[in-house]
C-alpha positions as a LaTeX table, in Angstrom:
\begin{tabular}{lrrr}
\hline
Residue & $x$ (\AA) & $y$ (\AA) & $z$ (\AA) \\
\hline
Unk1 & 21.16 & 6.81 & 5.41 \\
Unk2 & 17.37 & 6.79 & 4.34 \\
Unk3 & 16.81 & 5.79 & 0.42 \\
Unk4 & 13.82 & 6.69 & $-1.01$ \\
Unk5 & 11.56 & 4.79 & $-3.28$ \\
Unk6 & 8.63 & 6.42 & $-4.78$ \\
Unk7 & 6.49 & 4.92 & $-7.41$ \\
Unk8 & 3.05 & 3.79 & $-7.90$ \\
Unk9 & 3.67 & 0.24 & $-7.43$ \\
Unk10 & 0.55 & $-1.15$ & $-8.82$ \\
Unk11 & 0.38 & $-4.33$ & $-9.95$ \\
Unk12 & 3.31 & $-5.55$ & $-7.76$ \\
Unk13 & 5.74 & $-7.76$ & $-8.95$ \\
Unk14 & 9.32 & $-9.56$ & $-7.83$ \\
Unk15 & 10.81 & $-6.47$ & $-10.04$ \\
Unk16 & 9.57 & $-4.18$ & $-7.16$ \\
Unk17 & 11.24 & $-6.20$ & $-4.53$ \\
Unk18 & 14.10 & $-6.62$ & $-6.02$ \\
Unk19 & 14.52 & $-2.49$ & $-6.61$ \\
Unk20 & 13.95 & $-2.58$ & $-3.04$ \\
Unk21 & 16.51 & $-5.04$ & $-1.78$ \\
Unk22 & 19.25 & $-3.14$ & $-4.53$ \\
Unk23 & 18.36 & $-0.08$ & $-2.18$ \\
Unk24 & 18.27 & $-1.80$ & 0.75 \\
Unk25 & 21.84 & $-3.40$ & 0.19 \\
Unk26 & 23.73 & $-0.18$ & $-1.04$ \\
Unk27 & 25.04 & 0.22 & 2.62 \\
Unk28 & 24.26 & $-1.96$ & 5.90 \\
Unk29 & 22.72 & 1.28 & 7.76 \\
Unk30 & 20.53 & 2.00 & 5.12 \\
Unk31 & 16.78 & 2.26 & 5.39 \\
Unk32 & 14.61 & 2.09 & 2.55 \\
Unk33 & 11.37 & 4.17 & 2.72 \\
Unk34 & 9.06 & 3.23 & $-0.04$ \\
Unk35 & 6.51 & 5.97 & $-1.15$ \\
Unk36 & 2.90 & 4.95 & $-2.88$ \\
Unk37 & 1.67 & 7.45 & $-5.45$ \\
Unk38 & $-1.76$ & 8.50 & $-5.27$ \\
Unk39 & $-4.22$ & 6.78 & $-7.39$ \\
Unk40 & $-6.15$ & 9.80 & $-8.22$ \\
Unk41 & $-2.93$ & 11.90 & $-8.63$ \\
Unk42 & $-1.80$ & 8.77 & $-11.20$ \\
Unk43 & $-5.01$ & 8.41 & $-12.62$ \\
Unk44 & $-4.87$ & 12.70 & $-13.93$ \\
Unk45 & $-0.81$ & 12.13 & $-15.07$ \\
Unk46 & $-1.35$ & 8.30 & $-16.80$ \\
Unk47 & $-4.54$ & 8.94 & $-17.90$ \\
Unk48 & $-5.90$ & 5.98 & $-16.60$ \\
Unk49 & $-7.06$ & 4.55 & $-12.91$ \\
Unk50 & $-4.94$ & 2.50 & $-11.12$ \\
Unk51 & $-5.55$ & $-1.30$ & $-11.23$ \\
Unk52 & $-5.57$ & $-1.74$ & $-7.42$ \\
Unk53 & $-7.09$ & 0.88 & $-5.09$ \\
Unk54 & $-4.37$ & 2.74 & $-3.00$ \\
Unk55 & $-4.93$ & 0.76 & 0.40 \\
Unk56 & $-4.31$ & $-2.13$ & $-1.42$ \\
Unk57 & $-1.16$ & $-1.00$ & $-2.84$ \\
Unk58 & 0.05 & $-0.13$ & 0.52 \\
Unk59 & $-0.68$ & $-3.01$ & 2.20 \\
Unk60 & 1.43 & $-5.09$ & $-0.87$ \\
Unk61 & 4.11 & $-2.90$ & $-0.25$ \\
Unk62 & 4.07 & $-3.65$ & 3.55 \\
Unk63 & 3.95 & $-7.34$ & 2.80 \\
Unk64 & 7.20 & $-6.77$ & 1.28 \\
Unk65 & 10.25 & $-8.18$ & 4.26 \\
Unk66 & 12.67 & $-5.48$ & 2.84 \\
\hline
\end{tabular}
């Protein structure tokens, strides 16, 4: 089972892990895939840039253990 996560993530907090861990732990074979947002595509639908550019936002979201 694959769950998906999409978001922009910016500005990453222990509310982000812990969304991923709930998906993580809805079944033992499950595999989370979390999915960054675009900055420029969530800069044109929130009107405002991102706070962190979108390599950086990857590479919290690899940090992540879950």
């Amino acid at each position: 089972m694959r769950v998906l996560c999409n978001g922009v993530w910016d500005m990453y907090h222990v509310g982000h892990a812990n969304a991923w861990l709930q998906a993580k732990q809805t079944t033992q074979a499950a595999e989370v895939v979390v999915a960054v947002h675009d900055g420029a595509d969530t800069a044109a639908h929130k009107g405002r840039p991102c706070v962190f550019s979108d390599e950086e936002r990857c590479a919290m979201v690899l940090s992540c253990a879950w």
